[in-house]
C-alpha positions as CSV (number, residue, x, y, z in Angstrom):
1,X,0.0,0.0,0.0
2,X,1.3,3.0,-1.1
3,X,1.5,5.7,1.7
4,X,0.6,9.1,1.3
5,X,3.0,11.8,2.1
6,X,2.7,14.4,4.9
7,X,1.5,17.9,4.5
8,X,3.4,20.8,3.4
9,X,2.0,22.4,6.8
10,X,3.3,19.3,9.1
11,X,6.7,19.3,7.7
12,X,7.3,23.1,8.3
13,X,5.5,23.0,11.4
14,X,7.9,20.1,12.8
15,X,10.9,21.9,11.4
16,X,10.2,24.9,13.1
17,X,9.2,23.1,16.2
18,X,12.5,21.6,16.8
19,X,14.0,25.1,16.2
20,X,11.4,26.8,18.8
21,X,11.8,24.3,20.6
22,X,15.4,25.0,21.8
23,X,14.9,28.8,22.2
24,X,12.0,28.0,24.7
25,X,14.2,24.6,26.5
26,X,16.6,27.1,27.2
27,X,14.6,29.9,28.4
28,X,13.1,27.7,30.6
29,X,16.4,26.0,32.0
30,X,17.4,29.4,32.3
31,X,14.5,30.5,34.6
32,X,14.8,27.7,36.6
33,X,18.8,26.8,36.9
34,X,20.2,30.4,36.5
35,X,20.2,34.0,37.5
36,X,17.2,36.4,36.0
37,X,19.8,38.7,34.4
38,X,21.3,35.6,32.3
39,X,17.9,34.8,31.1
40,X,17.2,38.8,30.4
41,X,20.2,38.8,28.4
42,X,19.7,35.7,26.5
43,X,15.8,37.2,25.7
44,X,17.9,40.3,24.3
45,X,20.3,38.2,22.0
46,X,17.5,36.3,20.5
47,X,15.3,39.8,19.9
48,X,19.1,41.0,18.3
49,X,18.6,37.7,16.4
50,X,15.5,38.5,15.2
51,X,16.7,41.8,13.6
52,X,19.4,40.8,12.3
53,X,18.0,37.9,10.3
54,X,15.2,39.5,9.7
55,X,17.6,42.2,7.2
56,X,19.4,39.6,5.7
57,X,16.0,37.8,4.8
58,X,15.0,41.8,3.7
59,X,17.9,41.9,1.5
60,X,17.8,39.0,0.3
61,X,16.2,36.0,0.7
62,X,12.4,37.4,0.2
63,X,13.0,39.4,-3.0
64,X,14.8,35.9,-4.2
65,X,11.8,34.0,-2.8
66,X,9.6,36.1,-5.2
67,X,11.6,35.9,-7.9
68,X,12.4,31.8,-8.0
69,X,9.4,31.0,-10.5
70,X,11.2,33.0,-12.9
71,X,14.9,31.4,-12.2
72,X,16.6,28.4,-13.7
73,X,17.7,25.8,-10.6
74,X,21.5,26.8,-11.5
75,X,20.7,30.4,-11.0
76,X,19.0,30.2,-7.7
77,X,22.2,28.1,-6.3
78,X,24.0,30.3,-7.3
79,X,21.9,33.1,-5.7
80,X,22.2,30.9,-2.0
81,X,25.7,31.0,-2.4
82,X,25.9,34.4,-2.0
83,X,23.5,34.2,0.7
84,X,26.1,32.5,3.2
85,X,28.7,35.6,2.3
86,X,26.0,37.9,3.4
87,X,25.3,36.4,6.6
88,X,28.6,37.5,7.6
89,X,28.5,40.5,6.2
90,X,25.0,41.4,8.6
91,X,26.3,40.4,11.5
92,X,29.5,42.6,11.1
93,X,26.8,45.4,11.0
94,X,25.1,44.3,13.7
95,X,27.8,43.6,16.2
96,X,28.4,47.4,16.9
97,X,24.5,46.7,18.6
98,X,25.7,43.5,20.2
99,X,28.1,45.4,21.9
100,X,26.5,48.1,23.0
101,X,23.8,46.1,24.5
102,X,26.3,43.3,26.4
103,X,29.1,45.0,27.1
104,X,27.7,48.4,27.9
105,X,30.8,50.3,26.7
106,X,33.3,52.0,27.9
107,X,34.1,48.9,30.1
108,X,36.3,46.5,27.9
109,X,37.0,43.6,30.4
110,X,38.6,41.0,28.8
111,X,35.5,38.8,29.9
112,X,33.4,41.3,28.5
113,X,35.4,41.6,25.2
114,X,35.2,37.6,24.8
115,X,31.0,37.9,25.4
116,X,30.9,39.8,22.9
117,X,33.7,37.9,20.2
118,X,31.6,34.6,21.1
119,X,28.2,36.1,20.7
120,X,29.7,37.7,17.3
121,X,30.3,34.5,16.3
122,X,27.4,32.6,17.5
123,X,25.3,35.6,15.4
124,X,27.4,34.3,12.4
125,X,26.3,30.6,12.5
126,X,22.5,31.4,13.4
127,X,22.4,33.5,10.0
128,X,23.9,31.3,8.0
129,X,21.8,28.6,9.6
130,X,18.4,30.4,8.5
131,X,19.6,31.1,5.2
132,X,19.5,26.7,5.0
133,X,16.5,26.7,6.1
134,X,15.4,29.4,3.9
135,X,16.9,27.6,1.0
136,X,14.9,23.9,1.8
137,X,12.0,26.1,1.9
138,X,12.7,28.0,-1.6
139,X,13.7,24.1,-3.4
140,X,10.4,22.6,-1.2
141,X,13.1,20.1,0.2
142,X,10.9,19.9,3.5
143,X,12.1,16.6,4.4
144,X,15.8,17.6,4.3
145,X,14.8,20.7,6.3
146,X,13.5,18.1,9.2
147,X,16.0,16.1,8.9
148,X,18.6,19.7,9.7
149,X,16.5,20.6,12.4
150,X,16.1,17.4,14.4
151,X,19.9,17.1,14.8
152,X,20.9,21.0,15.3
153,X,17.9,20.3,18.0
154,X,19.7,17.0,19.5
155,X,22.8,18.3,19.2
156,X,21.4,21.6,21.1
157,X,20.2,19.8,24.0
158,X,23.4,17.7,24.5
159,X,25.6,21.0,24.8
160,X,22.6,22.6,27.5
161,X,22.8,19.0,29.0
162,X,26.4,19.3,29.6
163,X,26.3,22.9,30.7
164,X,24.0,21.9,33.7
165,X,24.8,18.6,34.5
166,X,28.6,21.1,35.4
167,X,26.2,23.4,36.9
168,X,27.5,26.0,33.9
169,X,24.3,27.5,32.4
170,X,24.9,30.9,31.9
171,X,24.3,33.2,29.2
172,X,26.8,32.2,27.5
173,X,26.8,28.5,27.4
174,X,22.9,29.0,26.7
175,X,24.2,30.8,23.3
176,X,27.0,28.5,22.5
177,X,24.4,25.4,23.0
178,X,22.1,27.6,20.6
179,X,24.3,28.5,18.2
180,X,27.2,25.5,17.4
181,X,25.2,23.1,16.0
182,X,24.5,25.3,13.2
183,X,27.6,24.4,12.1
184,X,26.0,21.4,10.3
185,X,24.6,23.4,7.7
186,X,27.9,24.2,6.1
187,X,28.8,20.6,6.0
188,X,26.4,19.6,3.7
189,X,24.2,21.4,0.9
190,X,21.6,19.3,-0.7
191,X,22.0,20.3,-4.8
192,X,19.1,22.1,-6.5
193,X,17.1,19.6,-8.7
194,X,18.0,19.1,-12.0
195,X,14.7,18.8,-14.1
196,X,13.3,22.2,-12.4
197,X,12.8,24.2,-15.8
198,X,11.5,27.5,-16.5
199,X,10.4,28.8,-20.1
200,X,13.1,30.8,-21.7
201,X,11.6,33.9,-22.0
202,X,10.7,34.2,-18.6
203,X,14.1,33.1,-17.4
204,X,15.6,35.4,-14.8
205,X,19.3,35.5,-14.8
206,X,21.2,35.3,-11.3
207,X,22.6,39.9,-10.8
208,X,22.1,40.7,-14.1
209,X,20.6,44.2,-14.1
210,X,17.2,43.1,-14.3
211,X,17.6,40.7,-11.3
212,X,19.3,43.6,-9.3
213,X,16.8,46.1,-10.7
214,X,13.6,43.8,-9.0
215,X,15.4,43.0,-5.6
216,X,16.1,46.4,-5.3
217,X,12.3,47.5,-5.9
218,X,11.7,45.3,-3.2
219,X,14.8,46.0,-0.6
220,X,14.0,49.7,-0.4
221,X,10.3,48.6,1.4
222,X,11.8,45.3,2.7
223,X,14.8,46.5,4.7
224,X,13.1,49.9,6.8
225,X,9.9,47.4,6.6
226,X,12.0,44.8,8.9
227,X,13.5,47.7,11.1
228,X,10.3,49.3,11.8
229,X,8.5,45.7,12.1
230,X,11.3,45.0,14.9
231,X,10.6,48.1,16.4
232,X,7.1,47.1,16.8
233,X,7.4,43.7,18.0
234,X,10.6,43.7,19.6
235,X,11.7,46.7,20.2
236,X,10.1,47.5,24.0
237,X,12.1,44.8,25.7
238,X,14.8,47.3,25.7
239,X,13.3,50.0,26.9
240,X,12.0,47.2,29.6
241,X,15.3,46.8,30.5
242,X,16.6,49.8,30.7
243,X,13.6,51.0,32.5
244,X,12.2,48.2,35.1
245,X,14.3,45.7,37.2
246,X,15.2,41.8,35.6
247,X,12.8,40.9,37.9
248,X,10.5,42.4,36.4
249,X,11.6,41.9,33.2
250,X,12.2,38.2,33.4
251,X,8.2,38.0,34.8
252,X,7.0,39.6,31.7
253,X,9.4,37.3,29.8
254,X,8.2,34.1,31.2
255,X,4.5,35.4,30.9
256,X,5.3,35.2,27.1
257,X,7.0,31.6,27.2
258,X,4.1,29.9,28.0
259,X,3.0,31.2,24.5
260,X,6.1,29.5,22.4
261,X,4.2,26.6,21.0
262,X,1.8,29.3,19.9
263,X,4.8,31.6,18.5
264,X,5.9,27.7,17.0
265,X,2.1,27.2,15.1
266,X,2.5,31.1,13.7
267,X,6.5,30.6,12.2
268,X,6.1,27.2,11.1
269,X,2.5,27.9,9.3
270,X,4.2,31.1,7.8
271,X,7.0,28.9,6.3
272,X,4.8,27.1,4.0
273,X,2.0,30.3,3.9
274,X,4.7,32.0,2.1
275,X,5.3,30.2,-1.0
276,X,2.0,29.0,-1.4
277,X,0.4,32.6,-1.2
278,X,3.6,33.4,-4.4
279,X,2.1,30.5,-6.0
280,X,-1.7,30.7,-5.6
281,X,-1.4,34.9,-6.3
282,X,0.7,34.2,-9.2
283,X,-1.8,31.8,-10.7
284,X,-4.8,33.9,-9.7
285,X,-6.1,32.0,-6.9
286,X,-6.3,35.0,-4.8
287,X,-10.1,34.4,-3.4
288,X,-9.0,30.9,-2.7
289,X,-6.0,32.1,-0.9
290,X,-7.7,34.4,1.2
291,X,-10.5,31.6,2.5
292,X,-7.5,29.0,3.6
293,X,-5.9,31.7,5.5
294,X,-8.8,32.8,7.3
295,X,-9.7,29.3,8.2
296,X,-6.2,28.5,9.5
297,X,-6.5,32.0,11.6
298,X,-9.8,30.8,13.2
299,X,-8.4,27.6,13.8
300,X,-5.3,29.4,15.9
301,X,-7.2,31.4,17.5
302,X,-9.0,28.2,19.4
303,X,-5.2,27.1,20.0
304,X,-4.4,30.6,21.5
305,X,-7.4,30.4,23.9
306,X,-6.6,27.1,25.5
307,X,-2.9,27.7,25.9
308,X,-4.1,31.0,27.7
309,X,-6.7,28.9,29.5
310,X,-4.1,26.5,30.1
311,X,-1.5,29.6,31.6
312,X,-4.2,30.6,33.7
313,X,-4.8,27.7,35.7
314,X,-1.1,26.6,35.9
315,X,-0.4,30.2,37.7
316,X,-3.8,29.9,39.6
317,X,-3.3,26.5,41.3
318,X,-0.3,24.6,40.5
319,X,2.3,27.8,40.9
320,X,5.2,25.5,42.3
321,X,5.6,23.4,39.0
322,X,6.6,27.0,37.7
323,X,10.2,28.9,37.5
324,X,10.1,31.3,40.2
325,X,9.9,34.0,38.1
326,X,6.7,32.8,36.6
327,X,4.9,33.3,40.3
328,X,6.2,36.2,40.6
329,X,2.8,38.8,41.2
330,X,0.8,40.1,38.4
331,X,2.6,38.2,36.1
332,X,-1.3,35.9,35.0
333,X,-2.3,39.8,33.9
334,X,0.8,39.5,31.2
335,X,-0.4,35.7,30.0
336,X,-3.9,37.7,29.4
337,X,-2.2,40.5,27.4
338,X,-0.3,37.8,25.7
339,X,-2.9,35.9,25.1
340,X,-5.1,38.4,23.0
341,X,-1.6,39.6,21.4
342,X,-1.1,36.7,19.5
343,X,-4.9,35.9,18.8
344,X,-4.5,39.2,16.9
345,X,-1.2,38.7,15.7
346,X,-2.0,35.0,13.8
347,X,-4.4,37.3,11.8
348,X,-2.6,39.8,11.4
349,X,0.7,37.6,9.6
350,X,-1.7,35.6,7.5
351,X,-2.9,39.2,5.5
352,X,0.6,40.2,5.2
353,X,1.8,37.0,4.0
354,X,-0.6,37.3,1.4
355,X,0.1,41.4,0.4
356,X,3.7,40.3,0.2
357,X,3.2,37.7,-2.2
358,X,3.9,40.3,-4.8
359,X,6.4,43.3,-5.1
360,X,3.8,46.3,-4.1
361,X,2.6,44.3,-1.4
362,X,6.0,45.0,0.8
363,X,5.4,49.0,-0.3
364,X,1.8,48.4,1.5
365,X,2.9,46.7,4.5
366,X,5.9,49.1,4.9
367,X,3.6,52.0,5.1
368,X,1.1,50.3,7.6
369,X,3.8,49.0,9.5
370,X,5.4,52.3,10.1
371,X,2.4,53.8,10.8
372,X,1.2,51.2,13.3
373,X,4.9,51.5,15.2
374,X,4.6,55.2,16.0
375,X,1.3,55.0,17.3
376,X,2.4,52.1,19.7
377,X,5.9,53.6,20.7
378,X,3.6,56.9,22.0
379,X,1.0,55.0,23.8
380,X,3.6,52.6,25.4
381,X,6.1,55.4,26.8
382,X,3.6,57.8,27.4
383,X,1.5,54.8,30.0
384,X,5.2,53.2,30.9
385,X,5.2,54.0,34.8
386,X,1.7,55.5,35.0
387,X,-0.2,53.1,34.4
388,X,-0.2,49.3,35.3
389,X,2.3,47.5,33.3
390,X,0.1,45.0,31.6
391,X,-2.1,47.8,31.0
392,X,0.9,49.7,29.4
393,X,1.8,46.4,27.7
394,X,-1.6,46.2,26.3
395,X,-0.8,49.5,23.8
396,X,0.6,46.4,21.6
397,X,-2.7,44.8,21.6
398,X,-3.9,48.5,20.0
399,X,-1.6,48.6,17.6
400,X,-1.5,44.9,16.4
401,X,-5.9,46.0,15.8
402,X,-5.2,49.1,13.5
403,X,-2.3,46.9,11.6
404,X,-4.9,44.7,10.8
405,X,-7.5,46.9,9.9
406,X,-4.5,48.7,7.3
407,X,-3.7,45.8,5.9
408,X,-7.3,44.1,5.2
409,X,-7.9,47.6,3.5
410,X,-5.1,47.2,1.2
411,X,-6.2,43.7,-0.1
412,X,-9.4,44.8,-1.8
413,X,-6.8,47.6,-3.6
């Protein structure tokens, strides 16, 4: 009997799983085996992280991901290769912010300076590691992308395994268990397919001028679009920090964890969202598009309310399975902010997924985007120490409502 193969959506939901996976392992080990300031500063890396890969994806991995139905396989290779020389490239620009935020210059102790060259490092390997994923995703090799992600997740959780079982778990050896296992993806490369063929006249040549001219219509709204996007979503936790205790801060923090299976469902459905909205806009499909992703939102929201639910009665009655800093007070009014976050959030991606399945679409989302981040960043620091802080936290709620109310106007345009 023949058997059927899995779903594009289980694949890239188990891939991104195993990834989410170690972020939140850590996190948790973190909270419960180490100081709140080493899990505060292993919360900033990864929102670092997040910036920095989500400008090399900005400059070039989305415009490419737009423009593969259009490229031989050769081409697009050769397009990835260049991908791994930009990874270091970004995080060269980015480690000025790295050490800013670890190091808090003008102290240079040598312990401080080697934080820094092994977080450099680290940022290197975690770039070049998306950019393989990225590339599985581009070639549909999902299988090979599980395969990646199951042993950079076993080999993850021996190096954390080792770090506590010496009673080491700092920030540190939380990034180095993080990061080295990316090292496999510069081992081996699978090889683009042969028999992928696209009609010569709609053949797109690897930085010719016309190549560079339609990345670069999309890079000058991609690029700010991913700055102002980080701002939004990422931003605040350093203001947090520099602004509340790591008390504080690591309650917020670990009000949020309880939500990484949720933040897991969101990436993972995005991964295969993304292609298939290129695909189904491209072939005209755009109606059809538009009813699977509000049926996948509706059926994330119902996953949203019972891991609040399921927050909510962990904090209420069975505190003392928790990480201290989850029972710390007020911290079930964050899961509640959380909560409704990401119920708006899962909507929210799913219409800009779809606008960004062409070139203009980046243009809209830019505009709303930018927009919806000024309007938070004055709500937020004008109720930051006035009001409640779950009621100040709540001004993302706000925002993440008028972003998407903009961007289900601009899909009827």
């Amino acid at each position: 009997m023949k058997i059927r193969p899995l779903p594009r959506v289980a694949y890239s939901v188990t891939s991104q799983g195993m990834v989410s996976a170690c972020n939140f392992l850590l996190c948790l080990a973190l909270l419960y085996f180490s100081d709140a300031k080493h899990y505060v500063a292993f919360l900033l890396f990864i929102n670092i992280l997040q910036l920095l890969t989500g400008l090399q994806n900005a400059l070039f991995m989305s415009p490419v991901g737009v423009l593969v139905p259009r490229m031989q396989a050769a081409e697009v290779a050769r397009a990835e290769r260049a991908a791994y020389r930009l990874a270091g490239l970004v995080a060269l620009a980015g480690l000025p912010f790295i050490a800013y935020f670890f190091v808090q210059p003008p102290r240079l102790a040598p312990a401080a300076t080697a934080m820094v060259l092994a977080t450099f490092l680290s940022t290197i390997l975690l770039l070049q590691r998306e950019i393989a994923r990225n590339a599985c995703l581009l070639r549909a090799d999902l299988p090979m992308l599980v395969k990646y992600d199951a042993l950079y997740f076993l080999l993850a959780m021996v190096l954390a395994g080792v770090a506590l079982s010496l009673h080491q778990l700092t920030f540190i050896a939380a990034v180095i268990a993080f990061a080295l296992p990316a090292c496999l993806t510069r081992l081996s490369r699978p090889q683009w397919p042969g028999a992928r063929t696209v009609a010569p006249d709609a053949a797109l040549t690897a930085f010719d001028p016309q190549f560079w001219g339609e990345v670069g219509r999309m890079v000058r709204w991609t690029v700010p679009g991913v700055v102002v996007t980080w701002l939004f979503s990422n931003g605040y936790w350093f203001v947090l920090e520099h602004t509340q205790d790591s008390a504080t801060v690591a309650g917020i923090g670990a009000g949020r964890l309880l939500f990484a299976p949720v933040g897991l469902l969101i990436q993972g459905w995005l991964m295969q969202l993304r292609p298939l909205s290129v695909a189904m806009t491209s072939a005209g499909k755009g109606a059809e598009l538009r009813r699977i992703v509000m049926r996948h939102s509706r059926a994330g929201l119902l996953c949203i309310a019972l891991v609040t639910a399921a927050g909510c009665v962990l904090l209420t009655w069975f505190p003392h399975l928790l990480p201290h800093s989850m029972r710390a007070a007020g911290v079930i009014g964050y899961v509640i902010v959380w909560g409704i976050y990401f119920s708006v959030l899962w909507f929210r991606s799913g219409i800009a997924a779809m606008l960004m399945a062409t070139a203009a679409g980046f243009k809209k989302v830019f505009y709303a985007n930018t927009a919806v981040c000024a309007v938070f960043y004055a709500l937020f620091l004008v109720s930051l120490d006035r009001i409640a802080l779950p009621l100040a936290l709540a001004s993302l709620i706000v925002a993440e409502l008028l972003m998407l109310y903009l961007l289900h106007a601009r899909l009827d345009e």
